[in-house]
PyMOL commands that place a pseudoatom at each C-alpha (Angstrom):
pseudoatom trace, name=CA, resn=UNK, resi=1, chain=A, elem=C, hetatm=0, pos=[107.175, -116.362, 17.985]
pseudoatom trace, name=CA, resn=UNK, resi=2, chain=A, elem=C, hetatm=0, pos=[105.935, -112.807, 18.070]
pseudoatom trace, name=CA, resn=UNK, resi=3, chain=A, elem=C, hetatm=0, pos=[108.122, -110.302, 20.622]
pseudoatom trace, name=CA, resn=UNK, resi=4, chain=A, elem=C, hetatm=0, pos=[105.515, -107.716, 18.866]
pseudoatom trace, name=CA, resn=UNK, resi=5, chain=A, elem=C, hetatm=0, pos=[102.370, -109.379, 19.792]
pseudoatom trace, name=CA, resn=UNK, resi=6, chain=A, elem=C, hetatm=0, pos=[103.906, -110.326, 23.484]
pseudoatom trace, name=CA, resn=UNK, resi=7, chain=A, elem=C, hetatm=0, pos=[104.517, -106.413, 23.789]
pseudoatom trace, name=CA, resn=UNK, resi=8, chain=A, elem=C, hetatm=0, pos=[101.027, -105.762, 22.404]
pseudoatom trace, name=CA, resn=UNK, resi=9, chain=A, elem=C, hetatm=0, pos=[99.248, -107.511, 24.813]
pseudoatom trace, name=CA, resn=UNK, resi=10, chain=A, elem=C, hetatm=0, pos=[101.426, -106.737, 27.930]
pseudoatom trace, name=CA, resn=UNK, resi=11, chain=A, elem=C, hetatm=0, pos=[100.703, -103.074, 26.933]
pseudoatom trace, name=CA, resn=UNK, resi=12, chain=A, elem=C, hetatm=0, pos=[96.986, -103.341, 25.828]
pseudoatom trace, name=CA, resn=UNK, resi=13, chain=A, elem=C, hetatm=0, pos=[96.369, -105.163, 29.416]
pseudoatom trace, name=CA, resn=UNK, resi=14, chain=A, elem=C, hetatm=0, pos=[98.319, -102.668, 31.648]
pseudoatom trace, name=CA, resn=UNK, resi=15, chain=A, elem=C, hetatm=0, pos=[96.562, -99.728, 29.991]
pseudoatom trace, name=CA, resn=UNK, resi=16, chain=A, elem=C, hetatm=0, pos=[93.255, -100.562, 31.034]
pseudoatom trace, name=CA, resn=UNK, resi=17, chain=A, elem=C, hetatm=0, pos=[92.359, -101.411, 35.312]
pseudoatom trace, name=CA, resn=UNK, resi=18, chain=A, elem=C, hetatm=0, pos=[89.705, -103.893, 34.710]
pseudoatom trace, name=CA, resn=UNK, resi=19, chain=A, elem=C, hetatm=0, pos=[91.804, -105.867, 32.279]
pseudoatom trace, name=CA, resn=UNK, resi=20, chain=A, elem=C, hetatm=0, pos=[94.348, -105.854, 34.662]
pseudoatom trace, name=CA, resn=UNK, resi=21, chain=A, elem=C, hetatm=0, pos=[92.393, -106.997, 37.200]
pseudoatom trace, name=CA, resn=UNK, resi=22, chain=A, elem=C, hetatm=0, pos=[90.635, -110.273, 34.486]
pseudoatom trace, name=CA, resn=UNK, resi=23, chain=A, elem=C, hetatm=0, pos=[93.970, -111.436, 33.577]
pseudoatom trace, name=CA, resn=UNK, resi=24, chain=A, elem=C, hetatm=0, pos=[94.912, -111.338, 37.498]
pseudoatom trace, name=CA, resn=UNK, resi=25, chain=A, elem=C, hetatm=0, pos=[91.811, -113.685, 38.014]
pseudoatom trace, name=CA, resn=UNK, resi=26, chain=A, elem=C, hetatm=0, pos=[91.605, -115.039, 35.127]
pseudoatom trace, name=CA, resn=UNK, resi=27, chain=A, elem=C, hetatm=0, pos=[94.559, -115.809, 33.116]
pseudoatom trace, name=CA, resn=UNK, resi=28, chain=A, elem=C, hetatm=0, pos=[93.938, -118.073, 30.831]
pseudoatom trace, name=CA, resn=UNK, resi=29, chain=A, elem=C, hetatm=0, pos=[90.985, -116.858, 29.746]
pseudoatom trace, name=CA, resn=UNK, resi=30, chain=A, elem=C, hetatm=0, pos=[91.776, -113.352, 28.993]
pseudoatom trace, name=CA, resn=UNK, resi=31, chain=A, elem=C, hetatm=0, pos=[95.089, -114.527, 26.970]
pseudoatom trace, name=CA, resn=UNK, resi=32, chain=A, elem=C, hetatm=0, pos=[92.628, -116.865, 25.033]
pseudoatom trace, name=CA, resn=UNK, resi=33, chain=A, elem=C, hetatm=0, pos=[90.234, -113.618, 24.683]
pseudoatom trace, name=CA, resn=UNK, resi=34, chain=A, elem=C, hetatm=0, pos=[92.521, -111.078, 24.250]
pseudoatom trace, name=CA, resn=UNK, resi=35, chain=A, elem=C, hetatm=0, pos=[94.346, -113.841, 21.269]
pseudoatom trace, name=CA, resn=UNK, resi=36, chain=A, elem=C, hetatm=0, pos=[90.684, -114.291, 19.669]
pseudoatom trace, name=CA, resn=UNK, resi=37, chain=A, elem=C, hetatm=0, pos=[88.921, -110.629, 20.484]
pseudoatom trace, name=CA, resn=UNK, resi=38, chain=A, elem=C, hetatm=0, pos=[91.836, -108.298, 20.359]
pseudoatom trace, name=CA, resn=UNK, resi=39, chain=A, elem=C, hetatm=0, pos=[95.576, -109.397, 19.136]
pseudoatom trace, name=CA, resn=UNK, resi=40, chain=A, elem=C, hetatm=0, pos=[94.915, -108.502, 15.342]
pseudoatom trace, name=CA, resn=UNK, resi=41, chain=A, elem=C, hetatm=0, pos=[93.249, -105.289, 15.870]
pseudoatom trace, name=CA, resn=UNK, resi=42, chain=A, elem=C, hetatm=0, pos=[95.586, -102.927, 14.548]
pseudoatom trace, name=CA, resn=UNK, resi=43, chain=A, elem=C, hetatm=0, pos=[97.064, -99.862, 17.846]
pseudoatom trace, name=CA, resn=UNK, resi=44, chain=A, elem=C, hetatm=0, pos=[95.707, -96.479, 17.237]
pseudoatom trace, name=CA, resn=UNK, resi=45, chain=A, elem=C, hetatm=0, pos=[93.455, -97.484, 14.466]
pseudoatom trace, name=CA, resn=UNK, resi=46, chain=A, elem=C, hetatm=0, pos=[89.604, -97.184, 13.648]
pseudoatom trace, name=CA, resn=UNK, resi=47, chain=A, elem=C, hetatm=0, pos=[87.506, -99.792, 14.373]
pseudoatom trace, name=CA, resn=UNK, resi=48, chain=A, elem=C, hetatm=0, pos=[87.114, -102.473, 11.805]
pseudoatom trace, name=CA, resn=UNK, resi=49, chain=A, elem=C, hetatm=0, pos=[90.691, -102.192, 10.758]
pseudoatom trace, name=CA, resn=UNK, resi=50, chain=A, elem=C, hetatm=0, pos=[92.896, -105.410, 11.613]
pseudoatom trace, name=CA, resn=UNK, resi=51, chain=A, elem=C, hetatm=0, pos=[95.309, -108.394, 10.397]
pseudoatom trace, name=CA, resn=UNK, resi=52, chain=A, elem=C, hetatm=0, pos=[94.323, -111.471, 10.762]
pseudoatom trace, name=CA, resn=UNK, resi=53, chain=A, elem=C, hetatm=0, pos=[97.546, -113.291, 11.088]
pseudoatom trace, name=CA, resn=UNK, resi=54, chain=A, elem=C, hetatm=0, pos=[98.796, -112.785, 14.834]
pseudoatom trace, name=CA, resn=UNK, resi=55, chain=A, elem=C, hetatm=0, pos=[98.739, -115.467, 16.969]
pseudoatom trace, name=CA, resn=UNK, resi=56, chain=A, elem=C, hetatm=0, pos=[100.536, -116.690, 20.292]
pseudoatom trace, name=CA, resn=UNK, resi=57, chain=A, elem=C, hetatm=0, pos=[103.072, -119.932, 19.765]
pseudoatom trace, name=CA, resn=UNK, resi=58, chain=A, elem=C, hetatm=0, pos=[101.919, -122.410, 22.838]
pseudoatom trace, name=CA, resn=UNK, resi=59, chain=A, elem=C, hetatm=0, pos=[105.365, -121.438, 24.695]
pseudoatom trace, name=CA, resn=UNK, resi=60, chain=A, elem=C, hetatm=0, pos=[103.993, -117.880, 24.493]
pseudoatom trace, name=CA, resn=UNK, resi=61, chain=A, elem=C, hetatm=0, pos=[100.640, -118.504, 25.825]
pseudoatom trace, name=CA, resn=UNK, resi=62, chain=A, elem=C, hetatm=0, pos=[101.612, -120.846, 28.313]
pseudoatom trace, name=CA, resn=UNK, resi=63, chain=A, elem=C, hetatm=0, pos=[104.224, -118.317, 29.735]
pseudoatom trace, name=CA, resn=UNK, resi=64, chain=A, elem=C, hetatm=0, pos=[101.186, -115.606, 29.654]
pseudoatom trace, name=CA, resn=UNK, resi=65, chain=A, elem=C, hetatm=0, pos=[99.078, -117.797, 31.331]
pseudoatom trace, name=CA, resn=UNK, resi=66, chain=A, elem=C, hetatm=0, pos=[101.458, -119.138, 33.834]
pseudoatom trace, name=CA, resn=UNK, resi=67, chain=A, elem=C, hetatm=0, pos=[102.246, -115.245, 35.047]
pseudoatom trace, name=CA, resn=UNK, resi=68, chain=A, elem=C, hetatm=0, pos=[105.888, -116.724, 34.222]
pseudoatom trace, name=CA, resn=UNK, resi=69, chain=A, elem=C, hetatm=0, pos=[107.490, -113.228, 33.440]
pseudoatom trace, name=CA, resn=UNK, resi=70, chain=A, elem=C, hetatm=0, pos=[111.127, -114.584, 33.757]
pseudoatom trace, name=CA, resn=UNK, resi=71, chain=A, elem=C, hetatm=0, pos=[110.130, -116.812, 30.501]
pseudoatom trace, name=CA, resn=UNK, resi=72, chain=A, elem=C, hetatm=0, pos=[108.629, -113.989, 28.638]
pseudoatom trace, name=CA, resn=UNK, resi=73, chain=A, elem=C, hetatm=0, pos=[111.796, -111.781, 29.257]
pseudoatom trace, name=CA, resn=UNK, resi=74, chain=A, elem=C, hetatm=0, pos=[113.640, -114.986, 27.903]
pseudoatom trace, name=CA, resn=UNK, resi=75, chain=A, elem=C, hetatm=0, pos=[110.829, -115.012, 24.605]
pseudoatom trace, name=CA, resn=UNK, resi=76, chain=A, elem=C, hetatm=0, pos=[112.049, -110.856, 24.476]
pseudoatom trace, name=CA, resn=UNK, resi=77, chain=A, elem=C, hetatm=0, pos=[109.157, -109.546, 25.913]
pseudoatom trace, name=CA, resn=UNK, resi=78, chain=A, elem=C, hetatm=0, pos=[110.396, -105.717, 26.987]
pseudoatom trace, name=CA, resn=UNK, resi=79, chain=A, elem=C, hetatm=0, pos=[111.123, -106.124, 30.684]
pseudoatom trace, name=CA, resn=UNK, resi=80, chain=A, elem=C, hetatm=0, pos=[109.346, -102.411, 31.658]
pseudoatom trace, name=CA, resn=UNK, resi=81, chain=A, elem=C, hetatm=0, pos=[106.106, -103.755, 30.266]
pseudoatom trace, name=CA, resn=UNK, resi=82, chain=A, elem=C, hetatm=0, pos=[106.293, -106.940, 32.169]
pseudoatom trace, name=CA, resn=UNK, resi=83, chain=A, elem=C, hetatm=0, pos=[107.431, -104.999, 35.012]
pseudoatom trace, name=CA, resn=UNK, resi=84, chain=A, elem=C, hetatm=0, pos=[104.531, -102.622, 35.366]
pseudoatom trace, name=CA, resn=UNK, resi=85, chain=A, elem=C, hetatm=0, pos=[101.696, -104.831, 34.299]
pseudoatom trace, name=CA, resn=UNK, resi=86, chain=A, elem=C, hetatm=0, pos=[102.984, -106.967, 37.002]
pseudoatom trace, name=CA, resn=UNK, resi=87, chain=A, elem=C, hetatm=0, pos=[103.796, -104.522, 40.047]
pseudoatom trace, name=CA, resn=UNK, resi=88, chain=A, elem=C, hetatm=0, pos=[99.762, -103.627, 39.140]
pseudoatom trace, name=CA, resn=UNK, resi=89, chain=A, elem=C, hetatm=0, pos=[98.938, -107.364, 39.741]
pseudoatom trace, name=CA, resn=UNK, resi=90, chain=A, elem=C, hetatm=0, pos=[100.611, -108.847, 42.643]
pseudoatom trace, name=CA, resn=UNK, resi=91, chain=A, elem=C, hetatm=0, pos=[102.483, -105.333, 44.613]
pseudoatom trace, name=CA, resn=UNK, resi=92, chain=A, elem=C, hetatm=0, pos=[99.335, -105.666, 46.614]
pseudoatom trace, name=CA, resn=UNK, resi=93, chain=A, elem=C, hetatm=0, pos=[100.331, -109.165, 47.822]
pseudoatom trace, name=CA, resn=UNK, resi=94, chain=A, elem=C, hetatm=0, pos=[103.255, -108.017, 48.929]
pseudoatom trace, name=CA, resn=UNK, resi=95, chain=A, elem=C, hetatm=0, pos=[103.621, -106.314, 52.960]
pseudoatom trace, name=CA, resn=UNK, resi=96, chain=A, elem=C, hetatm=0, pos=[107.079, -105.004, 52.802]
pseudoatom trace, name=CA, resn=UNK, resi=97, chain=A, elem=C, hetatm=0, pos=[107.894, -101.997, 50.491]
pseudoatom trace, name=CA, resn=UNK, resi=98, chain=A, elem=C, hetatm=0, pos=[109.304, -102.740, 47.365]
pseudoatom trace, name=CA, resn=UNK, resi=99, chain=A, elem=C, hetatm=0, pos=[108.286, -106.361, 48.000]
pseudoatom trace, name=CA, resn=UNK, resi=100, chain=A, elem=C, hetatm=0, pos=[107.077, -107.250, 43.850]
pseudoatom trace, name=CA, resn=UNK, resi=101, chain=A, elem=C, hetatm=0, pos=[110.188, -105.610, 42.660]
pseudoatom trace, name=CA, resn=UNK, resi=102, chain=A, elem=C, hetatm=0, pos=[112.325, -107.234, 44.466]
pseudoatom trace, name=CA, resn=UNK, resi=103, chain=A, elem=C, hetatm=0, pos=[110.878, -110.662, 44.066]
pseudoatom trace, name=CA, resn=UNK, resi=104, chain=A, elem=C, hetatm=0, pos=[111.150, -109.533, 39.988]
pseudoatom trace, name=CA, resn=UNK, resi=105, chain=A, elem=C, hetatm=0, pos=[114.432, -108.734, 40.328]
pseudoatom trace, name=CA, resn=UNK, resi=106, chain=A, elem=C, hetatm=0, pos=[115.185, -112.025, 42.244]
pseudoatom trace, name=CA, resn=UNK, resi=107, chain=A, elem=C, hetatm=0, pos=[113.571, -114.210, 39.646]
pseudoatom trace, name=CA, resn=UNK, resi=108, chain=A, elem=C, hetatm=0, pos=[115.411, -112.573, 36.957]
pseudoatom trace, name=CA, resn=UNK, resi=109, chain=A, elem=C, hetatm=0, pos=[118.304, -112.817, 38.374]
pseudoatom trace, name=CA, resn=UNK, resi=110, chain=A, elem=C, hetatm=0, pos=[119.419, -115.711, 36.319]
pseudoatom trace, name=CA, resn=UNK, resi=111, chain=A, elem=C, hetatm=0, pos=[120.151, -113.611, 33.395]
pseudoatom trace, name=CA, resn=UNK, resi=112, chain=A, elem=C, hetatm=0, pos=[123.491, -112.301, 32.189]
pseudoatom trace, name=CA, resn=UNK, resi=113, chain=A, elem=C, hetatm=0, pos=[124.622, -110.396, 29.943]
pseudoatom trace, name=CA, resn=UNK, resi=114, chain=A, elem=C, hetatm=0, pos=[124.458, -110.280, 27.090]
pseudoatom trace, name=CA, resn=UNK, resi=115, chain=A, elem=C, hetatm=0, pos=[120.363, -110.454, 28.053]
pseudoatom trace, name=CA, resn=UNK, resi=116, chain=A, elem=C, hetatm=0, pos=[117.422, -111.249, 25.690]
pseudoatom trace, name=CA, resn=UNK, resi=117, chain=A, elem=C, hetatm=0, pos=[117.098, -109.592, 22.402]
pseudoatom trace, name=CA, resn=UNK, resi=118, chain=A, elem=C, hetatm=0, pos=[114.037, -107.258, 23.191]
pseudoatom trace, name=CA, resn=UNK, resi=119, chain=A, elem=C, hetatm=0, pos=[113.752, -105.494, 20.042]
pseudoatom trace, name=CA, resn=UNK, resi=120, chain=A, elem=C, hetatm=0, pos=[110.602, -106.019, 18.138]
for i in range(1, 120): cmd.bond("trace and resi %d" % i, "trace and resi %d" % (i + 1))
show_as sticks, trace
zoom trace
């Protein structure tokens, strides 16, 4: 398990409106792209430079694919990058102000203290 590469790709995709707007569509498929096209590409870097050793786990992916933020907050992905990257997805499916960040804060409600370790 990688909080890092969780991070990575929650920020990477919530920098950029289109990408935002594939993994809304199209979830799997842009975690499988992003894994394959994008996760080992090193941040702030020339082209050409990367790892090659980043990868998902299967509980990651799923919980990328699945939208299931509650279980990447539990796998210590940073809850502001979840949050944003997700108010950007589904506020607009919401009528009543506030309504994504209150249905967040509902779902992650489960949590106590002390919460998930979100350092990376």
């Amino acid at each position: 398990m990688s909080k890092y590469l969780l991070n990575k790709f929650l920020f990477t995709i919530d920098r950029d409106p289109l990408l935002v707007e594939r993994y809304r569509d199209d979830p799997t498929g842009t975690v499988a792209w992003w894994e394959a096209e994008q996760a080992n590409r090193i941040l702030n870097c020339v082209d050409g430079e990367s790892s090659t050793w980043l990868r998902f786990d299967d509980t990651e992916r799923a919980a990328l694919a699945g939208h299931d933020y509650p279980k990447l907050f539990e796998l210590g992905a940073h809850p502001f990058l979840t949050l944003t990257l997700f108010i950007a997805m589904f506020e607009r499916d919401h009528e009543e102000p506030l309504g994504f960040q209150r249905e967040y804060a509902r779902r992650l409600g489960s949590f106590t203290l002390p919460y998930p370790d979100i350092a990376t």
